[in-house]
N, C-alpha and C positions, 0 to 999 in steps of 0.2 A: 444715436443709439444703433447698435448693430442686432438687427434681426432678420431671424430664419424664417422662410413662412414655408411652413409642410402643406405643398396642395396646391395647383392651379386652377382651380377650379371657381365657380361666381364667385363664393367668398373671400377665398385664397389672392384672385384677382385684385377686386375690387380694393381691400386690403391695401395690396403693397402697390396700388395707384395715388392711395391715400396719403402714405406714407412714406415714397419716394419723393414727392412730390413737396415732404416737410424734409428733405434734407436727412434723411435716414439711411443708413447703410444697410440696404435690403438685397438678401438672397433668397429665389423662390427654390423648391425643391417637387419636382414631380415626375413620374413616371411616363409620360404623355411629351415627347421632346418636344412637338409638333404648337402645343401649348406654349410650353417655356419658350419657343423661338418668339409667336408672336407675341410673349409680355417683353421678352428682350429686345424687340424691336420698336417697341411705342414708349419704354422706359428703359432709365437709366440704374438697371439694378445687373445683378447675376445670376445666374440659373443651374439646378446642378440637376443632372436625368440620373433619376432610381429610387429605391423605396423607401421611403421615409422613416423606416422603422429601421433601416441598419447601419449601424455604430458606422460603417466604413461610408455609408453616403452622407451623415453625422460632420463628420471629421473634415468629407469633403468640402462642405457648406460654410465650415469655419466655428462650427459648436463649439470650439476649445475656448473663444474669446467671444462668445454670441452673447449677450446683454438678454436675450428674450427666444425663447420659442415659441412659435405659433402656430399650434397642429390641427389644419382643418383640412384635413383630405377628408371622403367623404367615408371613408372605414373607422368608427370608433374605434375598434383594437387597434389599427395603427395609431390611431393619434394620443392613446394611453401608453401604449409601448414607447414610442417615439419620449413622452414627455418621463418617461422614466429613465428612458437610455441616457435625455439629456441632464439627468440630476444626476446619475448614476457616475456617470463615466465621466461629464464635460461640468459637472455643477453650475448647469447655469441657474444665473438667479431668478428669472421669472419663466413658466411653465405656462402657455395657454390651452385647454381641448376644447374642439368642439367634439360634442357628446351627443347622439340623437339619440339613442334610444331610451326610453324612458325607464327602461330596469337599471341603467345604470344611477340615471341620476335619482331612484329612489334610494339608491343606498349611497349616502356622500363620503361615507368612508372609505369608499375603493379610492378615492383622491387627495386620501391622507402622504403625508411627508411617509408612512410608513408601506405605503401601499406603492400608488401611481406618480404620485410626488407632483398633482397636478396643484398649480396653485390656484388658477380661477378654470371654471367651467362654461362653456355657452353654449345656447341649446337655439340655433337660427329660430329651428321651425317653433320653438314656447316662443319666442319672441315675437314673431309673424303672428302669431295664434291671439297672444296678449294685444299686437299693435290693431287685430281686423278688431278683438272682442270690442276696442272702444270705437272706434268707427259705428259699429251697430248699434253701443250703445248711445254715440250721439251723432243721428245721422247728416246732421245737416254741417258736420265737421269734415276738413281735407284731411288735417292731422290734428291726434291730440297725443299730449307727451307728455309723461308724467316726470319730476323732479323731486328731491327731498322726501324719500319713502312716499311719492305719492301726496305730499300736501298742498304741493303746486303742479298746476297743470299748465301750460304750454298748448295751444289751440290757435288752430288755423283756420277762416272760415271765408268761404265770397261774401263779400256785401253784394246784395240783390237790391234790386230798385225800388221802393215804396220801405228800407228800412229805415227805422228813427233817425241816426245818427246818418246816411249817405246826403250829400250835401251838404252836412253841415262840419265844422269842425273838431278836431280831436280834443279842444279842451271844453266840449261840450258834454263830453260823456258823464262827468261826475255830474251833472244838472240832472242826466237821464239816469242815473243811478249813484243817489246819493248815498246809498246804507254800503255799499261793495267799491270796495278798492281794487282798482285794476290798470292797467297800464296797456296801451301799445305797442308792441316791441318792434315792430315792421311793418310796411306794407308793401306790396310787390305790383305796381300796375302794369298790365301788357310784358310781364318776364322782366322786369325792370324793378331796381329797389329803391323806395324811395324812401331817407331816414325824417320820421315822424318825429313835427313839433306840435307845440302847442296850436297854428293857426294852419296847419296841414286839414285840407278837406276829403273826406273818403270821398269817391266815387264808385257807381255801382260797377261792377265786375272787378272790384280790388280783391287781393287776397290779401286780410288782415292775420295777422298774427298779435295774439293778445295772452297775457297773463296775468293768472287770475288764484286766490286759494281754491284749490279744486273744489270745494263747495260750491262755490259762486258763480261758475263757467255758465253755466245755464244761462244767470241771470243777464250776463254783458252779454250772451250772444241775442238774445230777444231783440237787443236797442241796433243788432246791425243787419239780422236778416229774421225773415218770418220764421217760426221754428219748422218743423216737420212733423209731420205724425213719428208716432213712437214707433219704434220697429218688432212687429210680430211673427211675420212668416219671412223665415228665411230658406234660400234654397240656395243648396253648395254642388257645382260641380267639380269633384274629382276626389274620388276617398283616399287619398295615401294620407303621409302622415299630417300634413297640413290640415287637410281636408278633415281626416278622422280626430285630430286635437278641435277645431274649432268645430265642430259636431257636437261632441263630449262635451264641451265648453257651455256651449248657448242650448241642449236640449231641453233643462229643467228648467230653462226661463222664456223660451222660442219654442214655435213650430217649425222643425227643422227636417228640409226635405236634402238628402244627398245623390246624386248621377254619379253613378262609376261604370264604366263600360268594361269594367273585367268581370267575367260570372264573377272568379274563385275569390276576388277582392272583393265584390259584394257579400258572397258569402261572410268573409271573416267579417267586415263590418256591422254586417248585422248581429254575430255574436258580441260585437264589442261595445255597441250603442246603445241605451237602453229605450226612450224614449224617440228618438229621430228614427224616420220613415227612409230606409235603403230605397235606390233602385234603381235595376238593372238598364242603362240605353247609351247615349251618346247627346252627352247637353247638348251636341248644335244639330239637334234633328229637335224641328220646328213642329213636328207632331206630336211627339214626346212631350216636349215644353207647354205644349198646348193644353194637352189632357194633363197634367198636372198642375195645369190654372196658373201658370209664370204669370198672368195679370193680377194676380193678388198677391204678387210676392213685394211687400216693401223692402227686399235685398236680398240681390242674387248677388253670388259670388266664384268667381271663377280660380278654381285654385289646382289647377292638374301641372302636371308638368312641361306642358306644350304651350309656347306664348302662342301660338298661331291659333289652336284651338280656344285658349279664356280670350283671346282676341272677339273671335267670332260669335263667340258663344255669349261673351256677354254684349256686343251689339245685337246678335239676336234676342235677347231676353229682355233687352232696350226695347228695339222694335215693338216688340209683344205686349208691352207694358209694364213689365218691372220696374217699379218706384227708381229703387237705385241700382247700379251695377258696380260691381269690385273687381280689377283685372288684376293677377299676379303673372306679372314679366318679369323675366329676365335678362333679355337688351334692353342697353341705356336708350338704345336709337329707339325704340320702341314706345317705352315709355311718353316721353315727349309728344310723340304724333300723335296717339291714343288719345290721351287726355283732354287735346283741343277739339275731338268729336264729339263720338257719343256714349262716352267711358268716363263715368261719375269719377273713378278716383283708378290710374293706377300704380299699384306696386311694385317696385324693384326689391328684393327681398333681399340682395347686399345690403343697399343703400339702409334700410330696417334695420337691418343686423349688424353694421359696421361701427356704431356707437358703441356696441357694448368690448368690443376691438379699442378704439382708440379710446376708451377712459382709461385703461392700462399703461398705453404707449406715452401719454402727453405727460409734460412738464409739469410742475407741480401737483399737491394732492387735487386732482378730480377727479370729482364723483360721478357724472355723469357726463355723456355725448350723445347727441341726435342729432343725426344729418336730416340738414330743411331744403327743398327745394331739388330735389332730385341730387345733393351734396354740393349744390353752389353755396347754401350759407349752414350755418352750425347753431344750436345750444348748446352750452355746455356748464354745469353745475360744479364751481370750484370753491374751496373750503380757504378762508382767508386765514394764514398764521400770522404770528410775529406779533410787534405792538408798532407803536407810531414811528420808533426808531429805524429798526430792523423791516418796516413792510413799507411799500406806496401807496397799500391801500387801507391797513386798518388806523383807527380814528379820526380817516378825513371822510369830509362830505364827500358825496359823487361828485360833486359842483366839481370840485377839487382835483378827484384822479383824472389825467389824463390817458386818456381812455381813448385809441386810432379811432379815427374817422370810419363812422359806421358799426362801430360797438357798442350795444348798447345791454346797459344793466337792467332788468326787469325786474325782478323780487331777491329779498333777502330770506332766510331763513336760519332762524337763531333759538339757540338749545335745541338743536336735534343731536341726537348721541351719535357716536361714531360707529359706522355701520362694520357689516360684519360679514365676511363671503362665507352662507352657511346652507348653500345648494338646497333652499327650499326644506328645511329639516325645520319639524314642526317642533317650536320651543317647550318647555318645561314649563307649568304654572305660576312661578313662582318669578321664571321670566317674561311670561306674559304680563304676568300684575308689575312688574318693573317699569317692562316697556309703554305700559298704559298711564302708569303714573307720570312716566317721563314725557309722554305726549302733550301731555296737560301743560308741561311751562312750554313748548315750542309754539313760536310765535312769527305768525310769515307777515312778511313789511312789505307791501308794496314799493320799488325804489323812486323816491322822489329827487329833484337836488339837491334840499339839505339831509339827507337819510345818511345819517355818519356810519359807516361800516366798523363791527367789532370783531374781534378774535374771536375766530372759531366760526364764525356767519357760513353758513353758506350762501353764495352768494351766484344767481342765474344770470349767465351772459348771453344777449342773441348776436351774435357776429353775420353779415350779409354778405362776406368776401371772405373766405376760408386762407387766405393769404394774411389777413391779420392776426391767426390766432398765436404766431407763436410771442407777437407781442404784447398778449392779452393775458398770455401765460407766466411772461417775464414780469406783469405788473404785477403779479400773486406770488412771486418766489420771493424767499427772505432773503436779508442778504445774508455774506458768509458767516459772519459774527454771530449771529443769534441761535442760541440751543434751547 
């Protein structure tokens, strides 16, 4: 596939590492040569210097025959201009924006075919927003992911020492919960993947990855680690827009304390927050933190735009007592080091955001993508077509597909209706009672080996080697014949 990516910048990066890397014919585009050299020197892509929004830097990038645009510089107006220029002038057939600011994406019309001509919309920071909001709400989770409008969750968690199931084996688990169907999809010990059988034993500090109907998640994490208390006071430092969306978010269900060290950005925020406690200092002044009780905080979160700063700031709020802490980095080099100290979880906020990128880009219809593991391994939510003729996957057992080494299939999900890209626009009643009714026949299967896959299944794959997925994708393409 030949794609443009507007913007070098984390995401723009991150992106076409992903994606060069599958064998894609990628050109980056940005103003910033300095940038473009060093993505041109660590990959095997193109790069073109200037501004993303004009026809003649367009042309120069190869729009005429681009398969995809993908506009995430960090100017909304460019990346809406840009994605019009390329319907306009180059007709290309897929449009991507990223869109931050929230007046836009209240009104999803500016990204009609008759307007911006954008075809899907992403918004990093609602994503980031949405991935901490579950974090908080289940604290004793690395990652939770949601899949199939949300029916299945995807859940990452340490086994700790004194939990039920550590020592014993995985086909023990249905003993320890017999009413809840669930499955293990991985486990990682010491950065290492190990694919789970039935007589595979957890040991404590594994990171399990399990899938479960989001209902139930609760209940399988009890059998692997002690829970946590529930999360009440939370305290954010850095109010931009991360900062200020999960504010907003958690105020009328949290006590929510926010650090901005800008007066005029305190000011605005406290117009903008209604319940959450502004306030003017610098999270990593230990006196500050003091006098506003960081020992009672079951979750601090560090979210400004300085990794050096949520670095420290949340060690310090460690130190002091904070239950948990949350870093948002931006090096990958970072990430990694943090994490084996004394930084409960943290974030790369490509890494977050890069799934809703590659369900777009990949081979057949999928519906979802979540990078696991700092982007060593993948889920990915793909819809099986075709019948037993035309597919290798539908009407056989799992037993049956083959399926690369290290793939492995978690849950199905059957009668869910086909989804719809409609930026958050609050439906009509009449599609509400539709959508309600339709919930009622969807039905999530735990995958077992005899669990026959049917048409139209969605169907959750945890892959642990990002190098197998285009074979994973090949299994779900029909062949030619089938319409």
């Amino acid at each position: 596939m030949k794609i443009i990516i507007l913007g070098a910048g984390q995401v723009g990066s991150s992106v076409a590492e992903s994606l060069v890397s599958e064998a894609n014919d990628i050109t980056v585009v940005d103003l910033d040569s300095k940038r473009l050299g060093l993505l041109q020197d660590r990959f095997d892509l193109r790069t073109v210097v200037g501004n993303a929004s004009h026809p003649s830097v367009l042309t120069n990038a190869g729009a005429h025959d681009a398969d995809m645009v993908l506009a995430v510089t960090e100017n909304d107006e460019t990346n809406l201009v840009a994605c019009k220029l390329a319907a306009t002038l180059f007709n290309t057939p897929t449009k991507i924006a990223r869109i931050r600011s929230t007046e836009y994406l209240a009104h999803p019309e500016i990204f009609s075919d008759n307007n911006f001509c954008v075809d899907f919309a992403i918004s990093p920071e609602q994503i980031l927003t949405e991935y901490i909001e579950k974090l908080i709400e289940f604290p004793e989770a690395l990652q939770v992911l949601d899949f199939a409008s949300g029916k299945v969750s995807l859940v990452a968690v340490r086994a700790l020492k004194g939990g039920a199931l550590v020592g014993q084996q995985l086909q023990e688990l249905r003993k320890h919960v017999p009413n809840v169907d669930t499955r293990v999809a991985a486990i990682f010990r010491k950065d290492r993947p190990i694919i789970p059988e039935g007589d595979t034993v957890i040991e404590a500090e594994d990171e399990v990855f399990f899938i479960a109907a989001t209902e139930n998640i609760r209940t399988v994490m009890r059998e692997l680690r002690s829970m946590d208390k529930p999360v009440k006071h939370v305290m954010i430092a850095g109010g931009g827009r991360i900062g200020k969306r999960l504010a907003q978010a958690l105020e009328h269900d949290y006590q929510v304390r926010i650090v901005e060290h800008n007066y005029q950005a305190c000011e605005r925020l406290a117009e903008q927050v209604h319940n959450a406690l502004v306030l003017y200092g610098d999270a990593t002044d230990e006196t500050l933190l003091e006098s506003e009780n960081i020992a009672d905080m079951d979750m601090f979160c560090a979210l400004t735009n300085d990794d050096e700063n949520n670095i420290m700031s949340s060690l310090l709020a460690k130190r002091l007592g904070a239950d948990k802490v949350i870093a948002l980095i931006n090096r990958r080099a970072y990430v990694d080091l943090v994490q084996s100290g004394g930084i409960d979880i943290a974030i790369s906020p490509a890494q977050v955001t890069i799934g809703s990128v590659l369900a777009y880009v990949r081979h057949g219809d999928v519906e979802a993508v979540h990078s696991l593991r700092r982007g060593a391994a993948e889920a990915m939510e793909l819809v099986a077509h075709g019948d037993a003729k035309s597919s290798r996957v539908v009407g056989r057992k799992i037993e049956d597909i083959k399926l690369p080494k290290g793939a492995t299939i978690g849950a199905i999900v059957r009668g869910l209706p086909k989804s719809e890209n409609i930026f958050g626009v609050d439906l009509a009643p009449e599609e509400k009672e539709l959508r309600r009714q339709s919930d009622k026949r969807i039905q999530v299967i735990i995958a077992h080996h005899d669990t026959i896959i049917e048409q139209e299944d969605h169907v959750i794959l945890f892959v642990i080697n990002r190098k197998m997925i285009r074979e994973v994708e090949k299994l779900f393409q029909v062949s030619v014949g089938f319409i």
